[in-house]
C-alpha positions as YAML, in Angstrom:
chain: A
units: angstrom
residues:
- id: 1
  name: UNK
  ca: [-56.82, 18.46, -17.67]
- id: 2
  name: UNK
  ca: [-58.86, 20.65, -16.27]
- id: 3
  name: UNK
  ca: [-62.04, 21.60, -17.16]
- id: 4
  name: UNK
  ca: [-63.02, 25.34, -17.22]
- id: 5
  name: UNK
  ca: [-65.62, 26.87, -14.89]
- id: 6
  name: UNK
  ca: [-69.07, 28.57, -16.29]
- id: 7
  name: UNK
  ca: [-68.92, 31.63, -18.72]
- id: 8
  name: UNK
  ca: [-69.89, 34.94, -16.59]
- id: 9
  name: UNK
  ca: [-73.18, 36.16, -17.46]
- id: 10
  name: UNK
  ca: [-73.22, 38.29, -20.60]
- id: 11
  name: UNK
  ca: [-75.00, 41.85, -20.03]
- id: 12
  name: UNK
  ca: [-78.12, 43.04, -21.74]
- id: 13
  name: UNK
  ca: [-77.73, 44.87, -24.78]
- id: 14
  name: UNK
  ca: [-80.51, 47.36, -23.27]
- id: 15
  name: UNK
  ca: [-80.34, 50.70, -21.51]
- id: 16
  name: UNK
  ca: [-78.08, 50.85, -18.73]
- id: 17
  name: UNK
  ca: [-79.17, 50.74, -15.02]
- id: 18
  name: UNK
  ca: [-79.17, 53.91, -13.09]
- id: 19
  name: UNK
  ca: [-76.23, 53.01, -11.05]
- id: 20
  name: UNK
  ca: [-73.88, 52.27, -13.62]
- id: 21
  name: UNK
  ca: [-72.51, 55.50, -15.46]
- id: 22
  name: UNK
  ca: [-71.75, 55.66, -18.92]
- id: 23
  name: UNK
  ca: [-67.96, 55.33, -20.00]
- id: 24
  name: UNK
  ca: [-66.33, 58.64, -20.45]
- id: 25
  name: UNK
  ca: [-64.86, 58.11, -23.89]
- id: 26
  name: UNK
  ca: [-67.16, 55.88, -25.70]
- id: 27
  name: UNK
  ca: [-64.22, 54.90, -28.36]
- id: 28
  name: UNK
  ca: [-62.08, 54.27, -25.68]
- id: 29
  name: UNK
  ca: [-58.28, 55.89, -25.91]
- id: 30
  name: UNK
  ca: [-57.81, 54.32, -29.48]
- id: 31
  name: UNK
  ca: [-59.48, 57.20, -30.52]
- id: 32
  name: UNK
  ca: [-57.00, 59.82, -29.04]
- id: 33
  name: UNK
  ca: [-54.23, 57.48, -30.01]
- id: 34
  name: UNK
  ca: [-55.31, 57.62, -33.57]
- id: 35
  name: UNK
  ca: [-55.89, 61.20, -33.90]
- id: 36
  name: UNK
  ca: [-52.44, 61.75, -32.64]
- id: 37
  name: UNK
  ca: [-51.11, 59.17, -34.96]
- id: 38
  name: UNK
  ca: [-52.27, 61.36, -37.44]
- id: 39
  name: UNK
  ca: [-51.50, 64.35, -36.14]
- id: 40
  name: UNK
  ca: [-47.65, 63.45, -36.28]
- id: 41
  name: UNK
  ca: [-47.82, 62.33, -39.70]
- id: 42
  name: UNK
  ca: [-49.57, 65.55, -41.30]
- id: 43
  name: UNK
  ca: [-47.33, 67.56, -39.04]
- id: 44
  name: UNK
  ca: [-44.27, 66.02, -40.77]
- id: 45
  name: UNK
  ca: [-45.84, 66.11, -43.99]
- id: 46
  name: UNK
  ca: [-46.07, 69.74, -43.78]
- id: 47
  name: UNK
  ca: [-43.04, 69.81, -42.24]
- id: 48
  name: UNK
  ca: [-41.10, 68.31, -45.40]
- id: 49
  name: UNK
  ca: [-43.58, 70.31, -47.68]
- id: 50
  name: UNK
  ca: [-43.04, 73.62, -46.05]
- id: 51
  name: UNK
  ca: [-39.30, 73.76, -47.19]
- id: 52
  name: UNK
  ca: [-40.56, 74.36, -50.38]
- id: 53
  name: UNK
  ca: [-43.04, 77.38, -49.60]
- id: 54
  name: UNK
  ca: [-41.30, 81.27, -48.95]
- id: 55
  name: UNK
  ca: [-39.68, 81.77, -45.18]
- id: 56
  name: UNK
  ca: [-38.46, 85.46, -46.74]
- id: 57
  name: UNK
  ca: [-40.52, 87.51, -49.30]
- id: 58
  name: UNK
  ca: [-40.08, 91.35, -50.50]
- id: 59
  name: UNK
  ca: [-39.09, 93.59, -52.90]
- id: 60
  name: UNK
  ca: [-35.96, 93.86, -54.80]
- id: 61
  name: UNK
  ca: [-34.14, 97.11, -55.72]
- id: 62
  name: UNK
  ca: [-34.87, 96.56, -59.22]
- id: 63
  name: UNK
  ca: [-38.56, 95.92, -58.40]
- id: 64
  name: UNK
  ca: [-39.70, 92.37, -58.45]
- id: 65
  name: UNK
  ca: [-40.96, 90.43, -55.82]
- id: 66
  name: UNK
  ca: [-39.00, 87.68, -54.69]
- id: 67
  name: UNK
  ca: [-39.56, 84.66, -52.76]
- id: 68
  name: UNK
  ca: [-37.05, 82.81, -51.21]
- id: 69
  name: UNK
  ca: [-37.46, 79.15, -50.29]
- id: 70
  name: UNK
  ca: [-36.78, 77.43, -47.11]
- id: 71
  name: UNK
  ca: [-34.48, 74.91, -49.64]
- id: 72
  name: UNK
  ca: [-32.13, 77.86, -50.42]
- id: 73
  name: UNK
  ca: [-31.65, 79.05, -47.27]
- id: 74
  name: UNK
  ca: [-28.71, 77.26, -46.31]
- id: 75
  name: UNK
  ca: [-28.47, 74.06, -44.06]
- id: 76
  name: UNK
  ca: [-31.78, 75.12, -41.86]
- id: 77
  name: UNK
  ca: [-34.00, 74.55, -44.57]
- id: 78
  name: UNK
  ca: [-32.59, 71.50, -45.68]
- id: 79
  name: UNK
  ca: [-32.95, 70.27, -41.86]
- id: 80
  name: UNK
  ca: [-36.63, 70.84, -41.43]
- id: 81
  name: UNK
  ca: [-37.01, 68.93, -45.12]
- id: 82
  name: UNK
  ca: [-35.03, 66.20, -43.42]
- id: 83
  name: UNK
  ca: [-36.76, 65.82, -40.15]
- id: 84
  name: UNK
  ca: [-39.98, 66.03, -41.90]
- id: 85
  name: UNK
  ca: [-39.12, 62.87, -43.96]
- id: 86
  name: UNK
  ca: [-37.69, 61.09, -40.85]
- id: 87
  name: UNK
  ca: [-41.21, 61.91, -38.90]
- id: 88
  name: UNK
  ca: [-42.86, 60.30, -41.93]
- id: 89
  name: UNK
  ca: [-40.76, 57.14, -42.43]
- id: 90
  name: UNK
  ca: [-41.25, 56.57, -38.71]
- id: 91
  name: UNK
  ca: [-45.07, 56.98, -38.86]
- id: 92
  name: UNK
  ca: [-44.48, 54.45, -41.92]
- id: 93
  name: UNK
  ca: [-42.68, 52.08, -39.73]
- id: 94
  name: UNK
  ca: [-45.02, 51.73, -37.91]
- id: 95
  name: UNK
  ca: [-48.14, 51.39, -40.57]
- id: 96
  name: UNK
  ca: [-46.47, 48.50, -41.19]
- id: 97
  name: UNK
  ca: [-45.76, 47.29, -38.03]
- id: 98
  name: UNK
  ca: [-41.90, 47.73, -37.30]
- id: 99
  name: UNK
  ca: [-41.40, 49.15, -34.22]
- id: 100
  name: UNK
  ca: [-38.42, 50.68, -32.83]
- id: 101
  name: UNK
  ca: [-36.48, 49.10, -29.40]
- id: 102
  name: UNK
  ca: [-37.98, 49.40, -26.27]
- id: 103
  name: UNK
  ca: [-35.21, 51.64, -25.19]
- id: 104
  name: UNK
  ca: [-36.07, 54.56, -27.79]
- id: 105
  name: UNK
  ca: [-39.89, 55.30, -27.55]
- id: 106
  name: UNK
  ca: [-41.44, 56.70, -30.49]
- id: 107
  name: UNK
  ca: [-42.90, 59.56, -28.49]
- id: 108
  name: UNK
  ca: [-39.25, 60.69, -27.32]
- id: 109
  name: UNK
  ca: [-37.97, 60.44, -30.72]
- id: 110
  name: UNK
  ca: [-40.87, 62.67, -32.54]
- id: 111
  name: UNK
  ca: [-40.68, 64.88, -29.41]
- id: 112
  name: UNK
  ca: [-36.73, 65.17, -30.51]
- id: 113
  name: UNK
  ca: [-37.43, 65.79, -33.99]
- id: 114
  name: UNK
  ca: [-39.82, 68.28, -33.34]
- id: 115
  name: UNK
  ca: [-37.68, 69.84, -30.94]
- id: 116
  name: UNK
  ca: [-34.70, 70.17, -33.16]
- id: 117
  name: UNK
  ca: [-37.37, 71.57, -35.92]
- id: 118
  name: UNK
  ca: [-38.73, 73.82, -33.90]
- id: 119
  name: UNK
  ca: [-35.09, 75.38, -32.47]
- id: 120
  name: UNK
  ca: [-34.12, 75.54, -36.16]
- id: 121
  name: UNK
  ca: [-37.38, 77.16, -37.42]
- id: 122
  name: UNK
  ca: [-37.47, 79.71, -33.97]
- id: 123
  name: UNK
  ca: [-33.58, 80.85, -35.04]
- id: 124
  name: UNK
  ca: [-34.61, 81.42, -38.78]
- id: 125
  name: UNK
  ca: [-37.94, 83.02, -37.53]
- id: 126
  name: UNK
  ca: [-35.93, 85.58, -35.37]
- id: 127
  name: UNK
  ca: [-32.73, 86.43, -37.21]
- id: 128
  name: UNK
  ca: [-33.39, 86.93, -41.25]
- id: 129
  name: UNK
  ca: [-29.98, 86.02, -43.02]
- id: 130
  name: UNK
  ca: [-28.03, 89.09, -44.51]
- id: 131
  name: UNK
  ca: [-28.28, 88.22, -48.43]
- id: 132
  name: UNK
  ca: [-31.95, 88.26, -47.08]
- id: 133
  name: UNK
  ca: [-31.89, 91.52, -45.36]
- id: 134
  name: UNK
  ca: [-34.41, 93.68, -48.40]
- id: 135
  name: UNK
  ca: [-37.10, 90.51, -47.64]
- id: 136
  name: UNK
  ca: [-40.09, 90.09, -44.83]
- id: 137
  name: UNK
  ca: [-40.35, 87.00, -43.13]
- id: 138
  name: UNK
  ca: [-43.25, 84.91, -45.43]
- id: 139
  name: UNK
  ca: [-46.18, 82.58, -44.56]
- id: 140
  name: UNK
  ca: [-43.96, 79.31, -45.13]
- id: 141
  name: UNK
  ca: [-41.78, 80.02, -42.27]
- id: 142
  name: UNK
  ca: [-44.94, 80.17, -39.80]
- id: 143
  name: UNK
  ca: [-46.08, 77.11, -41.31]
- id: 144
  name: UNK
  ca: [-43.00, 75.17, -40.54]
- id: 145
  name: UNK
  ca: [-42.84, 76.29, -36.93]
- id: 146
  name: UNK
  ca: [-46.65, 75.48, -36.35]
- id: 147
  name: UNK
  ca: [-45.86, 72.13, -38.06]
- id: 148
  name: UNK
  ca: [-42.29, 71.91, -35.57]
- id: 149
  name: UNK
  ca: [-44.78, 72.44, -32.39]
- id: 150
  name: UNK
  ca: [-47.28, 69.77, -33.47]
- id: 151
  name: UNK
  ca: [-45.03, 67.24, -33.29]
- id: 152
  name: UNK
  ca: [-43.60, 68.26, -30.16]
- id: 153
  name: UNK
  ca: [-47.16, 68.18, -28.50]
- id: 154
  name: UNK
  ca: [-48.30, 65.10, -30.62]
- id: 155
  name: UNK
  ca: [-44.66, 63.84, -28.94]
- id: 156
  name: UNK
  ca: [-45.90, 64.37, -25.33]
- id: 157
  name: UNK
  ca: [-49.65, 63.33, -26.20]
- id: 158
  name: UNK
  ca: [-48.25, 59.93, -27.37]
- id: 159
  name: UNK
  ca: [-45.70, 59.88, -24.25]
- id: 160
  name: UNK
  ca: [-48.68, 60.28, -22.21]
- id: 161
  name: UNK
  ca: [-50.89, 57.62, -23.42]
- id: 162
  name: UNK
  ca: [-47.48, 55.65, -23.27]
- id: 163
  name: UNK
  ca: [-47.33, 56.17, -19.01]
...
């Protein structure tokens, strides 16, 4: 058996010398990694929230003002729900240390999700439904699609700290 050679010198806890520069992110990239960690998991938070907030909101004939959910808008708003829980179990996953196959990366699989949200959303956001044609487009819809484009750009954040 061989023994091992010295220890390298350890460096000064003091000020550093002039020629060495300081390190440009102090925290190192765990920092970014965790911010964007969190990032996806708010984003599909709000994402599975926000199919319970108004997409459409107006004025009936007969006076009141109705709200209609994402929930009872048909499929779409049962999607985003979906994806939103899907976004969260996977942020879950990995909390706990499960990690999906090397051949799926987690970035290209929120980047999917958030994709398909966002397509979804954008379709909803440009055509109103006809048994929705007396409402206005309401704040719940624009949080969805802001919550669909974080996780596409929490996605490609993640898939560039990946490369």
């Amino acid at each position: 058996m061989q023994t091992p050679g010295p220890a390298p010198p350890q460096r000064p806890a003091g000020p550093r010398p002039p020629g060495h520069p300081a390190t440009p992110f102090p925290h190192g990239p765990s920092l970014l990694w965790r911010v964007v960690e969190r990032v996806t998991w708010v984003a599909g938070l709000v994402l599975a929230l926000s199919a319970f907030t108004d997409w459409y909101a107006g004025s009936s004939v007969e006076g009141p003002t109705i709200a209609v959910i994402a929930w009872h808008t048909g499929l779409p708003g049962k999607l985003v729900f979906f994806i939103g829980i899907a976004v969260l179990v996977l942020a879950g996953f990995r909390a706990v240390g499960i990690e999906l196959p090397a051949s799926v990366p987690e970035s290209i699989v929120v980047i999917a999700l958030g994709a398909i949200a966002t397509t979804v959303v954008s379709m909803r956001v440009l055509q109103i439904p006809d048994e929705f044609a007396f409402a206005r487009r309401g704040i719940g819809i624009w949080i969805s699609l802001l919550a669909a484009l974080a996780l596409i750009v929490a996605g490609l954040v993640r898939a560039n700290e990946e490369l």
